[in-house]
C-alpha positions in Angstrom: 0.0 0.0 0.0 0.8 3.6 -1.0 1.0 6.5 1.5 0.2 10.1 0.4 -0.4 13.3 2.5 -3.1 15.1 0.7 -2.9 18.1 2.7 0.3 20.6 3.1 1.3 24.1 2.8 4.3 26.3 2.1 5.0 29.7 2.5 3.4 30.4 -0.8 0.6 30.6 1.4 0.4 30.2 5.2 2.6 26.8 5.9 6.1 27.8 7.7 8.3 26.1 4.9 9.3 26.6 1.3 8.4 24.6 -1.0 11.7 23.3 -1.8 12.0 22.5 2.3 8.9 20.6 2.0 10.1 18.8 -0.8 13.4 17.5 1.0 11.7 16.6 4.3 9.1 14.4 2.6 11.9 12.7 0.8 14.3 12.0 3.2 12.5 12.3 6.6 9.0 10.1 5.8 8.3 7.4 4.6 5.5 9.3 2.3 4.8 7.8 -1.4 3.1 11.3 -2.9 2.1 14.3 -1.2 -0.3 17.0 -2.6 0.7 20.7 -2.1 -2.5 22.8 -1.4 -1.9 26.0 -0.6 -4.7 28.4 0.1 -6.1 29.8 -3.3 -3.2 29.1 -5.4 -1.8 26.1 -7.4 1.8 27.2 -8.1 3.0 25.7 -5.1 1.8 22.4 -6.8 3.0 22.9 -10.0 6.5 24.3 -8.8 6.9 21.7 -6.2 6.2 19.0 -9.2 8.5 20.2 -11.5 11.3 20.2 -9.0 10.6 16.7 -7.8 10.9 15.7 -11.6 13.8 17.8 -11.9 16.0 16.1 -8.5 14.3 12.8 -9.4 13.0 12.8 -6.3 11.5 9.4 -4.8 8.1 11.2 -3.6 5.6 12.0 -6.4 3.9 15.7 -6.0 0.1 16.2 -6.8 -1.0 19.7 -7.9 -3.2 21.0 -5.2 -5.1 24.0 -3.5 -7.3 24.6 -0.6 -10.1 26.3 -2.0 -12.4 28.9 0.2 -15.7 28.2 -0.7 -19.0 30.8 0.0 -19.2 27.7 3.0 -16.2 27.1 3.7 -12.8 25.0 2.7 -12.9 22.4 -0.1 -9.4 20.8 -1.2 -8.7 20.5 -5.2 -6.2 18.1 -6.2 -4.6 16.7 -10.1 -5.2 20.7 -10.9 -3.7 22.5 -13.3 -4.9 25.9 -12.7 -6.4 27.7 -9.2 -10.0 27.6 -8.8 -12.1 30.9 -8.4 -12.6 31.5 -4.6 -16.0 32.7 -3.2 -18.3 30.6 -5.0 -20.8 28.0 -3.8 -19.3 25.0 -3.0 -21.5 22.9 -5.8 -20.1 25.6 -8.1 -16.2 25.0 -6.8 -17.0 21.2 -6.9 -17.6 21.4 -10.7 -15.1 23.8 -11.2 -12.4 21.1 -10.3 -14.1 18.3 -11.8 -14.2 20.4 -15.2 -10.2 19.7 -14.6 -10.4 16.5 -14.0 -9.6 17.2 -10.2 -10.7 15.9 -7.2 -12.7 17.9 -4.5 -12.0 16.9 -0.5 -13.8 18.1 2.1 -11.4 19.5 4.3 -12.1 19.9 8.2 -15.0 18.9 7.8 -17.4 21.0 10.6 -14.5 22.5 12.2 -15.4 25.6 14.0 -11.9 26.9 14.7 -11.3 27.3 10.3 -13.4 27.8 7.5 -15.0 24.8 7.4 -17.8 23.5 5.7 -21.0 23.2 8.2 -22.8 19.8 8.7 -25.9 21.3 6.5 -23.7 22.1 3.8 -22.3 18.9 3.8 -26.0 17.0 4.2 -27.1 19.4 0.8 -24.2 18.5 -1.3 -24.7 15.0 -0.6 -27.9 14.8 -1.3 -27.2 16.0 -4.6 -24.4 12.9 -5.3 -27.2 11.5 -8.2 -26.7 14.7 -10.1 -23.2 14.6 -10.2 -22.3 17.3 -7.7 -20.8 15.3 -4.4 -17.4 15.5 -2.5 -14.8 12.7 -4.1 -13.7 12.1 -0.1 -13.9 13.3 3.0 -11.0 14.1 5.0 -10.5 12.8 8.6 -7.9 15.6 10.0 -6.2 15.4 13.7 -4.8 19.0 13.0 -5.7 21.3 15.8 -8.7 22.8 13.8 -9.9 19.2 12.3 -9.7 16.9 15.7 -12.1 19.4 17.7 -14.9 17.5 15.1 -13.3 14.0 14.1 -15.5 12.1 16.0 -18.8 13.9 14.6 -17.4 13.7 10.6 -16.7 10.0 11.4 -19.7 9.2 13.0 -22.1 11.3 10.6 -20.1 9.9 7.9 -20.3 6.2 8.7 -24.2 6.6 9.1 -25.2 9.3 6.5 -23.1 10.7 4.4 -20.9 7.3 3.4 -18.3 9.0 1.5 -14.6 7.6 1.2 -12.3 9.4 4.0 -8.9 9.9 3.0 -5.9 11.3 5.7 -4.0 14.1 5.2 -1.7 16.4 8.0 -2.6 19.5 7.6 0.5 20.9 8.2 1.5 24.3 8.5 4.7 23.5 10.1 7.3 20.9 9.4 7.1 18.6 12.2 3.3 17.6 10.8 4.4 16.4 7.6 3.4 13.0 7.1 1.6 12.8 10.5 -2.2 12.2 8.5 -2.0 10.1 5.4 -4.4 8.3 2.8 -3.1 4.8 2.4 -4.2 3.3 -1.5 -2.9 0.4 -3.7 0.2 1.5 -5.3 3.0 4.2 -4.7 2.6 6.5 -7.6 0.5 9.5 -8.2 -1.5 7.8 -10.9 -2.7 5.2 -9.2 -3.6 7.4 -6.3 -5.5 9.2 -8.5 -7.3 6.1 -9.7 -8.1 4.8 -5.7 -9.7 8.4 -5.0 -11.8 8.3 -7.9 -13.0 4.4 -7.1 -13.3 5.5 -3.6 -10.4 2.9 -2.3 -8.9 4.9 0.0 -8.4 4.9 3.6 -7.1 7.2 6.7 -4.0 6.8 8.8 -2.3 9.0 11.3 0.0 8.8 13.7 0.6 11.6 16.8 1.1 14.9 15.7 3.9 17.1 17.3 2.6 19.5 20.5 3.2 22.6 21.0 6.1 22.7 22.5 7.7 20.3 19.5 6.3 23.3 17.3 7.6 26.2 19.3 5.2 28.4 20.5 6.8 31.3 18.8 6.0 29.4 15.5 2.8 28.7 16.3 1.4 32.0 16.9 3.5 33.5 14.0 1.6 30.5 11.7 -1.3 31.5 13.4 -1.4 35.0 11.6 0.2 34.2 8.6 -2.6 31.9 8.5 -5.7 34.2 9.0 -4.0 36.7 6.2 -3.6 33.7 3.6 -6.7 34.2 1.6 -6.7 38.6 2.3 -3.2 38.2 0.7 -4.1 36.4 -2.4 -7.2 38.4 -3.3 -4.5 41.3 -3.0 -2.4 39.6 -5.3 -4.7 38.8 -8.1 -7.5 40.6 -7.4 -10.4 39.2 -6.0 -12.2 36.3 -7.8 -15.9 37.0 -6.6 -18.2 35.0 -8.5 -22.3 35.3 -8.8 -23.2 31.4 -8.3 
């Protein structure tokens, strides 16, 4: 079986590390297969972080990836090529990166200390799974903001919602990497693609780092480099407001 972390950012947004420093820990200090790079509202941390895998020949495989903010909250795109408009309804952002061929993650799910998609949400988009317009996975995250609701998503999801969970770490900081994982048959980033879209996927984690192992200073610094990630990149490009 294949590990991947499906969720990690760099400085091009709010994570702690470059891009090239994430690149060099995931190859030499896990044990990870593939890891997705999804910074907030921006693919080129993807794309750049793929090229220079390619480049180094690198072991770990890199998937494309942002973390999209939604009009209700966070949704992960992964296998894109370009960055998703922000603000939208989530059914909108959903098609958006299936028109790429992406896949869209739930991220958080419920989590009230992030943006985070809201139980109701969740409940709506499901419901609309025969049409099409439905979550690939959902993410089971025991990052600071994702634990304060695992036990509800996995409950919900076992009973309800029945969606595939995938793992992924969250991480802001470099001692996370590699702490939440989605384990599929295969080690490359082909066949992880084709175990999200069959839905044969499945969680693992191991402890993630405390506080102290994070530094404090580096926490609170993360924590407002964090809550100006998405201000920063409507700045940037301008802002990408859209009517549905």
């Amino acid at each position: 079986m294949g590990k991947a972390d499906l969720h990690i950012h760099t400085r091009i947004s709010d994570g702690m590390a470059s891009v090239e420093t994430v690149l060099e820990r995931a190859e030499h200090a896990t044990d990870l297969d593939v890891i997705a790079i999804t910074d907030h509202e921006d693919v080129r941390g993807g794309l750049e972080a793929r090229e220079l895998a390619a480049k180094r020949g690198l072991k770990v495989e890199v998937v494309p990836g942002a973390e999209i903010t939604t009009r209700h909250g966070h949704l992960l795109a992964l296998f894109i090529e370009e960055t998703p408009p922000i603000f939208r309804s989530v059914e909108a952002t959903i098609e958006a990166i299936h028109a790429q061929g992406g896949i869209a993650i739930a991220a958080h799910p419920m989590s009230w200390l992030t943006r985070s998609l809201s139980r109701r949400t969740i409940d709506r988009v499901v419901e609309r799974a025969e049409e099409g317009i439905t979550f690939d996975a959902i993410e089971a995250n025991l990052s600071p903001a994702g634990r304060v609701t695992a036990r509800q998503t996995e409950e919900r999801n076992a009973s309800l919602w029945k969606l595939p969970v995938c793992g992924g770490s969250d991480c802001h900081h470099l001692p996370q990497l590699g702490t939440g994982w989605t384990e599929f048959e295969g080690k490359t980033a082909e066949e992880l693609y084709a175990a999200l879209t069959s839905g044969a996927v499945r969680e693992g984690h191991s402890r993630p780092p405390s506080l102290r192992e994070i530094g404090l200073g580096q926490s609170l610094l993360g924590l407002a480099w964090g809550f100006s990630a998405t201000p920063r990149k409507m700045l940037r490009r301008g802002t990408w407001v859209s009517e549905r």
